[in-house]
VEXDREN-2710 file (C-alpha; in Angstrom, 1 decimal):
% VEXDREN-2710
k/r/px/py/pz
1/UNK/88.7/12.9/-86.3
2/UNK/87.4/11.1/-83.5
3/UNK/88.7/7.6/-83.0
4/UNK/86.2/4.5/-82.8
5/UNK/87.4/3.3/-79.3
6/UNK/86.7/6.9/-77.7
7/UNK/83.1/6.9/-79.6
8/UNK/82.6/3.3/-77.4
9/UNK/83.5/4.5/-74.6
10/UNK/81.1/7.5/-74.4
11/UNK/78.2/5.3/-75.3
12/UNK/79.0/2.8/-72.4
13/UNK/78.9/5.8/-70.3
14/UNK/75.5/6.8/-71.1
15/UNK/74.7/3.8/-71.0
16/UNK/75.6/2.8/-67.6
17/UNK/74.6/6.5/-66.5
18/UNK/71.1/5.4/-67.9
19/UNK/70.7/2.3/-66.2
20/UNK/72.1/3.7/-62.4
21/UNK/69.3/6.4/-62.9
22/UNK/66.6/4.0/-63.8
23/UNK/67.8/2.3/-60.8
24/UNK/67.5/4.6/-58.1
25/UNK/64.1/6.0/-59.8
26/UNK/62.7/1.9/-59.7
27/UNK/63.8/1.8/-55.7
28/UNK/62.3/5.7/-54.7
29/UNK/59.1/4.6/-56.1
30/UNK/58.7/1.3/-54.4
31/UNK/59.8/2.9/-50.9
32/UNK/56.7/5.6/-51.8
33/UNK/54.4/2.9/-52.6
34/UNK/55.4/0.8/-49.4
35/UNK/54.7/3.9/-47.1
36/UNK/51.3/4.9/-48.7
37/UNK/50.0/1.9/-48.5
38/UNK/48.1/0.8/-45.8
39/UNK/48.8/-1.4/-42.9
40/UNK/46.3/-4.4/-42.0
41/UNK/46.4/-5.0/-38.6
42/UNK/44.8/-8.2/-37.7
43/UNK/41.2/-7.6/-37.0
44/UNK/39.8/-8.1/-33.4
45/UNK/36.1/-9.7/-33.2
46/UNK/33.2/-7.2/-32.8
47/UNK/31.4/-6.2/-30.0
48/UNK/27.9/-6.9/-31.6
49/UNK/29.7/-10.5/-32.8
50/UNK/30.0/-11.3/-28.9
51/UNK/26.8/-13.2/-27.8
52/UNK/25.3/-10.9/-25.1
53/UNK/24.6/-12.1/-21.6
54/UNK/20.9/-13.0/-21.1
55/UNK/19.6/-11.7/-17.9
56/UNK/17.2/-14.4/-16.5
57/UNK/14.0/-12.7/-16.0
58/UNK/12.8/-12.9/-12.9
59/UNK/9.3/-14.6/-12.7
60/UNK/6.7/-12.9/-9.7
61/UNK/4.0/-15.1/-8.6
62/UNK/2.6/-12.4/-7.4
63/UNK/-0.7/-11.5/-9.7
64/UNK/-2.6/-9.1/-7.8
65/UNK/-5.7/-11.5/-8.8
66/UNK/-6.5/-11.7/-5.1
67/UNK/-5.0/-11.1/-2.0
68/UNK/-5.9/-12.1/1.7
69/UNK/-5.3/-11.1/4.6
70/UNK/-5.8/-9.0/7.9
71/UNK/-5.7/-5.5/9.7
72/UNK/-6.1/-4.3/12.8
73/UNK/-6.9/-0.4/13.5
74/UNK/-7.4/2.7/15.8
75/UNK/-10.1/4.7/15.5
76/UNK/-13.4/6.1/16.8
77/UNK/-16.1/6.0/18.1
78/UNK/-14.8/1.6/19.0
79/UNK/-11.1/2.4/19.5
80/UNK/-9.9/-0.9/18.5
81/UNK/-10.6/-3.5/15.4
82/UNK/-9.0/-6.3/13.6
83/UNK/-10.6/-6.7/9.9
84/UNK/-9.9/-10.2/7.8
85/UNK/-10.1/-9.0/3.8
86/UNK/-10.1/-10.7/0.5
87/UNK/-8.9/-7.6/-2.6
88/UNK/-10.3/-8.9/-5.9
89/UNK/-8.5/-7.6/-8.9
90/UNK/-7.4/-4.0/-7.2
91/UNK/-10.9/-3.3/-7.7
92/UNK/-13.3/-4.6/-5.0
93/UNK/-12.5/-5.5/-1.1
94/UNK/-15.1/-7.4/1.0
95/UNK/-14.0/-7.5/5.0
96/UNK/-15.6/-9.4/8.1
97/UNK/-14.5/-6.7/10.8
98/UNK/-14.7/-6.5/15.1
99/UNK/-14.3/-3.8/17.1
100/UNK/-14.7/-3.1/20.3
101/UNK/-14.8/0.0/23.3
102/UNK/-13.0/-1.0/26.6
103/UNK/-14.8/-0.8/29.3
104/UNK/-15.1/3.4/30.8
105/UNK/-16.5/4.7/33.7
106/UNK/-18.4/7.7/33.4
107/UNK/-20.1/9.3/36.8
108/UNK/-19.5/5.4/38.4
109/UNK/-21.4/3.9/35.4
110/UNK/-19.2/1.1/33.5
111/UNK/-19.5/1.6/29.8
112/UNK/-18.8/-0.4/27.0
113/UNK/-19.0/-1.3/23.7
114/UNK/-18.3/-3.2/20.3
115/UNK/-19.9/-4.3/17.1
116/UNK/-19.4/-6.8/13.7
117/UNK/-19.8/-5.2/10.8
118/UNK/-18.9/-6.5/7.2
119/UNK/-17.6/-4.4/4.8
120/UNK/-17.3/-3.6/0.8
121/UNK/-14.4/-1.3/-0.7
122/UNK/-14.7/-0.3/-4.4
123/UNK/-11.5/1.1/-5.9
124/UNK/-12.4/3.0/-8.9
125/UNK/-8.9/4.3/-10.3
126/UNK/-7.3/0.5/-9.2
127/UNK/-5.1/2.7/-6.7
128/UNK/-5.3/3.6/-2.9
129/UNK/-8.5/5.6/-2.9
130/UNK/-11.4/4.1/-2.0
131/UNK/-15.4/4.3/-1.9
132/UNK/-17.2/2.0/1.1
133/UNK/-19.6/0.9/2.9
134/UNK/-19.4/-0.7/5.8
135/UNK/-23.2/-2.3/7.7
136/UNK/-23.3/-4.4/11.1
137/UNK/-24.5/-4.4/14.3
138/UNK/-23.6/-2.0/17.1
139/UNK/-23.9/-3.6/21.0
140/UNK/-23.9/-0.8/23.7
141/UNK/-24.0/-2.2/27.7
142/UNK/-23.9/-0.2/31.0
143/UNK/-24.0/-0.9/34.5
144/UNK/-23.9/0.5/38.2
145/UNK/-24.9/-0.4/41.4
146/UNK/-26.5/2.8/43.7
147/UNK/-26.6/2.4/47.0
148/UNK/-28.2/3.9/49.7
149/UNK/-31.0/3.9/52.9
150/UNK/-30.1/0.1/53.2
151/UNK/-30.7/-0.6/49.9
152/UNK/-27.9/-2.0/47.2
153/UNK/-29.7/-1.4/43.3
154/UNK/-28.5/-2.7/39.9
155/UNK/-28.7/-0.8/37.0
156/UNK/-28.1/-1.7/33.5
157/UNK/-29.1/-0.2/30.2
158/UNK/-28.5/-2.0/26.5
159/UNK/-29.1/-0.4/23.2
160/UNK/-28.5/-2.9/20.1
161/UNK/-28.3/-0.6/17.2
162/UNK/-28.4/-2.1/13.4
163/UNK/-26.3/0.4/11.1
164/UNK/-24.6/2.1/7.7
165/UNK/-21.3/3.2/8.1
166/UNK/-20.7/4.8/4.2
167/UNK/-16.7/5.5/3.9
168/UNK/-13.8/7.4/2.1
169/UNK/-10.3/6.5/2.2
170/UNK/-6.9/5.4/0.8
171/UNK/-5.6/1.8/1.4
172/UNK/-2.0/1.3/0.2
173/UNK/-0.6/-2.3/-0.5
174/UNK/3.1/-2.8/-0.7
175/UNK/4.8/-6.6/-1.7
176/UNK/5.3/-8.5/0.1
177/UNK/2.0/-7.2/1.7
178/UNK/2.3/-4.8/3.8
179/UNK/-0.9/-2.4/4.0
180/UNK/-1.8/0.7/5.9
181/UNK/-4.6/2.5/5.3
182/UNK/-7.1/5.7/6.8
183/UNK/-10.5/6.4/6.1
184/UNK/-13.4/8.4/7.6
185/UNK/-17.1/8.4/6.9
186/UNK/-20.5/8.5/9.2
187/UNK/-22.1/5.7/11.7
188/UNK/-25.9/6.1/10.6
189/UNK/-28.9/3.8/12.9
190/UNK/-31.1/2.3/10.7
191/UNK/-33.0/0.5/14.1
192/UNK/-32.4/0.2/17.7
193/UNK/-33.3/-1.8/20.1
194/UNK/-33.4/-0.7/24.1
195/UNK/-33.2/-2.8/27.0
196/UNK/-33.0/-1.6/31.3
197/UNK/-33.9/-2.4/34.5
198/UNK/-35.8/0.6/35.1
199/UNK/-36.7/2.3/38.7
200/UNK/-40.0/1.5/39.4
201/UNK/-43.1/2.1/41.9
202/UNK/-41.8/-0.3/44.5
203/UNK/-38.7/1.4/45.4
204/UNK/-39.0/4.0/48.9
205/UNK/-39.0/7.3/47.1
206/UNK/-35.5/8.0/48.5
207/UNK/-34.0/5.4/46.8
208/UNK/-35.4/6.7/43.4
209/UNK/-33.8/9.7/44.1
210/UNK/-30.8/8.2/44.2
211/UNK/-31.3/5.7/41.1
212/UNK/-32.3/8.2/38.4
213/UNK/-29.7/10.6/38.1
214/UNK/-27.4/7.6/37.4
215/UNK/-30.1/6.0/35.0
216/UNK/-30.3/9.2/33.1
217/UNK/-26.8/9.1/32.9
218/UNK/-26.7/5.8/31.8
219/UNK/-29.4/6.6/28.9
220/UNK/-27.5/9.7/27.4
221/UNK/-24.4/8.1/26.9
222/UNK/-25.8/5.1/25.9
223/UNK/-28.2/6.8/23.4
224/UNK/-25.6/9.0/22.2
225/UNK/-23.6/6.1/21.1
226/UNK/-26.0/3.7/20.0
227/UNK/-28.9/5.9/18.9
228/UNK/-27.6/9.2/16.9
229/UNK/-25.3/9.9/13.4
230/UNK/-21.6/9.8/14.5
231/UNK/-18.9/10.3/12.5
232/UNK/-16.3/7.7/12.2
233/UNK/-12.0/7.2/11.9
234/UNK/-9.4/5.0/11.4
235/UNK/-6.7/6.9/12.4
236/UNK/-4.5/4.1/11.0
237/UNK/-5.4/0.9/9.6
238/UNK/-2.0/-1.8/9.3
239/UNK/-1.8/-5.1/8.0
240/UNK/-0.7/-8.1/5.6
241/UNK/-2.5/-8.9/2.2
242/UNK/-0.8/-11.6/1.0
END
């Protein structure tokens, strides 16, 4: 038979071998629920909280409304010209131009030339081609003096020619204004007007002789340039439009 005091002392036991398990079971499952759960770390602002950096925009005066300015350019059949020119819009361009021929000699006659013509540009695709048309009036001088047999003569011929110079071209505009430009197109006399001291019936016969070659002379060129269809060129046309 099993004594009381023995009896006690086994249930102690399994008592205290109950509670050391519960024990260790309570502290495993707090150490699993510590590691599975997350960590917060402390949350850095945003990117789209930051205020963004507001570029001041940039204002342009520049409209394109209308520009002004001036070009000067190299060309045929009057080598040089300056041209003042209002653009309206990138659509239309009205120009005041002069240009001139430096004085040649040709067979010792002195040639020159130069006109003033104004000018209208129409831009149909608001870019660098253009359709024109430029009309003015064309002044064409020559001179020589023949000498000969004692006798010193003056020669001078003038045709004043009114004409229509219809163009094609591109004109490119850059800011802050800087514009070059080409175009060709056809010088076409509407009406000319012809001026010369002429040989006449008083002169010795010798000294006719000598005159008319150099008056024909004078009257081809001159004719040819103030008198007949030539085509024109600006080889290149610079400037400012501001």
């Amino acid at each position: 038979m099993i004594s009381c005091g023995a009896a006690q002392r086994r249930a102690w036991c399994a008592a205290l071998s109950c509670g050391c398990a519960c024990a260790v079971w309570n502290s495993a499952a707090a150490a699993q629920d510590s590691a599975l759960q997350p960590q917060w770390a402390a949350a850095s602002p945003s990117v789209a909280d930051r205020p963004a950096k507001v570029e001041p925009e940039r204002s342009s005066k520049r409209t394109d409304h209308v520009r002004l300015g001036a070009l000067v350019s190299a060309g045929f059949p009057r080598p040089l010209a300056v041209e003042g020119m209002v653009k309206i819009e990138r659509l239309v361009a009205l120009g005041v131009e002069y240009s001139t021929l430096p004085s040649a000699t040709v067979s010792d006659v002195h040639f020159g030339a130069s006109a003033i013509a104004g000018s209208a540009r129409v831009f149909p695709l608001r870019g660098p081609f253009f359709l024109g048309l430029r009309a003015g009036r064309q002044h064409v001088s020559a001179d020589a003096a023949v000498s000969g047999y004692g006798y010193t003569v003056p020669v001078t011929l003038a045709v004043d020619t009114i004409f229509l110079n219809p163009q094609v071209g591109f004109l490119w505009t850059w800011d802050p204004g800087i514009t070059i430009g080409i175009d060709a197109g056809l010088q076409i006399p509407l009406k000319s007007d012809v001026s010369s001291t002429l040989v006449n019936s008083t002169m010795p016969s010798a000294v006719q002789q000598a005159v008319s070659p150099v008056q024909r002379t004078m009257e081809n060129v001159a004719g040819a340039v103030g008198q007949t269809v030539l085509p024109t060129i600006d080889l290149v046309k610079v400037g400012m439009l501001f």
